[in-house]
C-alpha positions as a printed NumPy array, in Angstrom:
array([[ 80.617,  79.501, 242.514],
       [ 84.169,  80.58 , 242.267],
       [ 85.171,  77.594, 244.155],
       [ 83.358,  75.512, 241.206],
       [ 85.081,  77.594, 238.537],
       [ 88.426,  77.171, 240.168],
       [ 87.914,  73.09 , 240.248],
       [ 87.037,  73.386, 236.571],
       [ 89.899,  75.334, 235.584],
       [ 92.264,  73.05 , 237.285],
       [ 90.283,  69.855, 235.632],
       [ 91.296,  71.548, 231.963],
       [ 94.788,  72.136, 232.994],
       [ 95.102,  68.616, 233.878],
       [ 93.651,  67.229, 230.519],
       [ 96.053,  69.311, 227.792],
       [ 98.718,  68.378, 230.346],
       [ 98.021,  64.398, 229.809],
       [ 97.139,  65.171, 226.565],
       [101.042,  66.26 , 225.266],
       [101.764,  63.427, 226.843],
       [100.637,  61.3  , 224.704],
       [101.682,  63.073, 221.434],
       [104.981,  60.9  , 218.984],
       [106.628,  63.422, 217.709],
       [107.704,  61.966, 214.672],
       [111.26 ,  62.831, 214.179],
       [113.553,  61.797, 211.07 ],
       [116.489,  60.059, 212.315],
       [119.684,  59.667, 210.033],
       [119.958,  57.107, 207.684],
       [122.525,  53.996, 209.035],
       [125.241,  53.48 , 206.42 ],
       [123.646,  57.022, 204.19 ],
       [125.497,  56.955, 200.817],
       [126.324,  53.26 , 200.519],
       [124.043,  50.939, 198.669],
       [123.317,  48.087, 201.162],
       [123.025,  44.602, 199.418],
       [120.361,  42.502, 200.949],
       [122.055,  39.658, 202.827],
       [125.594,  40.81 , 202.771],
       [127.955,  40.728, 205.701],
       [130.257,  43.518, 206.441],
       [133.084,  44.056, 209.317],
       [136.447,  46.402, 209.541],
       [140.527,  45.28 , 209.409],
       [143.445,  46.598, 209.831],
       [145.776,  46.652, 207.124],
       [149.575,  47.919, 206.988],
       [149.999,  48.274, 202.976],
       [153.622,  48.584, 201.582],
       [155.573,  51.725, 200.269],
       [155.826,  50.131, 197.018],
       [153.747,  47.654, 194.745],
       [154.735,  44.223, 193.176],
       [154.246,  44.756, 190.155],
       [154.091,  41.242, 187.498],
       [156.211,  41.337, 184.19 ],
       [153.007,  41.821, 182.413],
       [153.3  ,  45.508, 184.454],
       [149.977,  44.052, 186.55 ],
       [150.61 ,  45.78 , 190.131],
       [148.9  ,  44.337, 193.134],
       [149.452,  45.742, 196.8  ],
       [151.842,  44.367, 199.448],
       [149.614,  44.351, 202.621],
       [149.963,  42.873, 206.061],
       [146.648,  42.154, 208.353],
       [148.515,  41.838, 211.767],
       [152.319,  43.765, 212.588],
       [154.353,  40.444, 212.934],
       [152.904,  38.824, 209.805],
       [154.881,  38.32 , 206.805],
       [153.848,  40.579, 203.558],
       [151.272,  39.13 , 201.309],
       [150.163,  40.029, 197.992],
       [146.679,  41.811, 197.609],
       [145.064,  41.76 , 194.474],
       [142.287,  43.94 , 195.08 ],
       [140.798,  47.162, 195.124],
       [140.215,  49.92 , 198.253],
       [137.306,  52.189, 197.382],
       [138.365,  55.633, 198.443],
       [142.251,  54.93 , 198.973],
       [144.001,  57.467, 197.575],
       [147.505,  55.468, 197.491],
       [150.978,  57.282, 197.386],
       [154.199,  55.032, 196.48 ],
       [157.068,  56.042, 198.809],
       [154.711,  55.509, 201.745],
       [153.848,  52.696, 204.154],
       [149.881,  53.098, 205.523],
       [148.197,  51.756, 208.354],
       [144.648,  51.68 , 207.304],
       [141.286,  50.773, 208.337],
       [139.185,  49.115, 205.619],
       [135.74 ,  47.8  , 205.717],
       [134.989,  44.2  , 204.252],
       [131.651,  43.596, 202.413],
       [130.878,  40.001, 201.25 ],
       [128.603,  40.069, 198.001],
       [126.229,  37.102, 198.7  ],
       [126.395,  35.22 , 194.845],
       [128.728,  37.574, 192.853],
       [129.019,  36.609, 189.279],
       [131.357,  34.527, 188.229],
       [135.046,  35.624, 187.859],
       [134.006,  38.458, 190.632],
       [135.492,  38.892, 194.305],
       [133.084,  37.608, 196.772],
       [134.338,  40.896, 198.913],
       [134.779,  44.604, 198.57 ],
       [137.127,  46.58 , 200.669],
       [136.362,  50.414, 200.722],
       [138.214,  52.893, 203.212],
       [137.192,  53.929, 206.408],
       [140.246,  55.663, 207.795],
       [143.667,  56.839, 207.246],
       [145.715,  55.652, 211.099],
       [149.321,  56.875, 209.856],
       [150.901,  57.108, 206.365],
       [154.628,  57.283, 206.968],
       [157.7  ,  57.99 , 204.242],
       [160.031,  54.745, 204.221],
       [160.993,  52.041, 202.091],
       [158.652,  48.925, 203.397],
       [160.96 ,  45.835, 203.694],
       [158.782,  44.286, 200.929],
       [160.176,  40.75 , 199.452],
       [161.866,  40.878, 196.061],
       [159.591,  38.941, 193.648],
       [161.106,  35.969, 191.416],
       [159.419,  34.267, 188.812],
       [159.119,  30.167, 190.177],
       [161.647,  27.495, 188.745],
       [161.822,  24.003, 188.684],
       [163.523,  21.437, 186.364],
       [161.946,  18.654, 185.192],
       [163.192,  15.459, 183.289],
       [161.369,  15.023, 179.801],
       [161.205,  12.131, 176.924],
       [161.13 ,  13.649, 173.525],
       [159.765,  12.015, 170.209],
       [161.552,  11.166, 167.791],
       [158.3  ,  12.761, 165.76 ],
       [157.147,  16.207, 165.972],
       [153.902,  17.728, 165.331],
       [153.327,  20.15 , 162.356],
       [150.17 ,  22.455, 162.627],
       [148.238,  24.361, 160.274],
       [149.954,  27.25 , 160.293],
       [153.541,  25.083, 159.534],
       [154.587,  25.821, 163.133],
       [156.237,  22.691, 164.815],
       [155.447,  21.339, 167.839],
       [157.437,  18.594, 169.638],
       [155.719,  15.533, 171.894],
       [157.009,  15.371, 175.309],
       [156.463,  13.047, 178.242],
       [157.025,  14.002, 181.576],
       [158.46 ,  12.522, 184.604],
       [155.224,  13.241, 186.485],
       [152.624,  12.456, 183.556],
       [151.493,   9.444, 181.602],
       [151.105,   9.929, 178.001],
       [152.504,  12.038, 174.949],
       [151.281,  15.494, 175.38 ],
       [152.132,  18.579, 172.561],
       [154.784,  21.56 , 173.539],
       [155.129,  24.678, 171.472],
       [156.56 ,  26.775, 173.072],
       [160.569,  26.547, 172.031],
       [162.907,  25.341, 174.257],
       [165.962,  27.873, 174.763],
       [169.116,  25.933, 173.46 ],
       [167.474,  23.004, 172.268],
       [167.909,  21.551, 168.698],
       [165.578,  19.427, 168.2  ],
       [166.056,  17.143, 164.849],
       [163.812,  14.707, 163.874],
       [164.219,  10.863, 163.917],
       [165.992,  10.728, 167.73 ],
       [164.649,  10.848, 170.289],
       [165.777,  12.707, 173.445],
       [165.635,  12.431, 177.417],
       [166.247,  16.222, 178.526],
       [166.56 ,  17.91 , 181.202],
       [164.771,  21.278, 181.076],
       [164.612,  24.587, 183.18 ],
       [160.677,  26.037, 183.634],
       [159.915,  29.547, 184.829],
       [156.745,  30.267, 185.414],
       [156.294,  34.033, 184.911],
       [153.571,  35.194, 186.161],
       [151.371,  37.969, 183.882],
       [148.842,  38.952, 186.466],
       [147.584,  36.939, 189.72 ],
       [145.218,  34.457, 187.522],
       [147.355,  34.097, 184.578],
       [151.261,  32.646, 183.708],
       [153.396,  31.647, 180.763],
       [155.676,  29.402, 181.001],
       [159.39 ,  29.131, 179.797],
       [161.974,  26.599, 178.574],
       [165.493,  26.752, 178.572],
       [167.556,  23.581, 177.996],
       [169.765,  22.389, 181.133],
       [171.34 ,  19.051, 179.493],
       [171.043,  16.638, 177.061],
       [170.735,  13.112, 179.004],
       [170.828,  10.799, 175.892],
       [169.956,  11.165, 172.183],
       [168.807,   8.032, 170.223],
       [167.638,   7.421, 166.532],
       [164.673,   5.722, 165.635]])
């Protein structure tokens, strides 16, 4: 009887052992990428950036970043933003960023986002950043003998170019240039192309010579 009781006992011991065995605990495991809002279909990866002590910053006063992605590269211009990078002029950074690419981002929008993801060194020194100049080039130029008067009584001359075909409208003046109506001119003129922000330029004119002047 005991012997029977013994068997039995050892036959229930057996069972809750196999039993908790088979229990899923269901534990709640932390949350990939908590805190960031994941956009279906995106692509994300991490660079290395070196950014510049100091910004170039456009006449307009837009300022982009001087960066460089690999330690023997030349500086480049960045003209975006890094989420969480708390930037300090006077200092160069090596950084880690991470790169998200927004799958259709509306129009005018970056097709990337670069938020930070560590600070590697931030060291005081004056980054041997290139000196910005505005673009120049000359360009040889047929003016009309007849300008172009608009609504507001503002003149405009007609130019042709060397490199187009046709009589296109200039307004903006050309420094040192007196125009008079009834000749017309073959110029050579001085463009600078200063630059506002990244997407957007004015141009200017400045007179270099007078090749011939004829009346019509």
């Amino acid at each position: 009887m005991k012997l029977h009781k013994f068997i039995g006992f050892v036959i229930c011991i057996f069972a809750v052992v196999v039993s908790c065995n088979d229990v899923v605990v269901d534990v709640e495991q932390p949350e990939e990428n908590a805190g960031e809002e994941i956009v279906e279909g995106s692509e994300s990866w991490e660079e290395t950036l070196t950014v510049a002590s100091e910004k170039c910053i456009y006449p307009g006063g837009y300022a982009v970043f001087y960066i460089k992605k690999d330690s023997g590269a030349q500086w480049e211009m960045f003209d975006d933003s890094i989420k969480g990078f708390d930037y300090e002029p006077g200092y160069e950074y090596v950084i880690v960023v991470k790169v998200t690419m927004t799958p259709e981002p509306p129009e005018d929008a970056p097709d990337r986002t670069y938020s930070l993801v560590r600070i590697v060194s931030k060291e005081k020194k004056d980054s041997d950043v290139p000196v910005y100049e505005n673009p120049t080039w000359e360009e040889r130029w047929t003016v009309s003998h007849e300008s172009v008067v608009k609504e507001d009584g503002s003149v405009c001359l007609k130019v042709m170019r060397d490199s187009t075909i046709g009589w296109e409208t200039v307004c903006t003046d050309i420094s040192g240039f007196e125009y008079e109506a009834g000749y017309e001119y073959v110029i050579q003129v001085k463009i600078t192309d200063i630059r506002i922000n990244p997407m957007e330029s004015v141009w200017e004119y400045e007179l270099v010579s007078i090749i011939s002047r004829n009346k019509v």
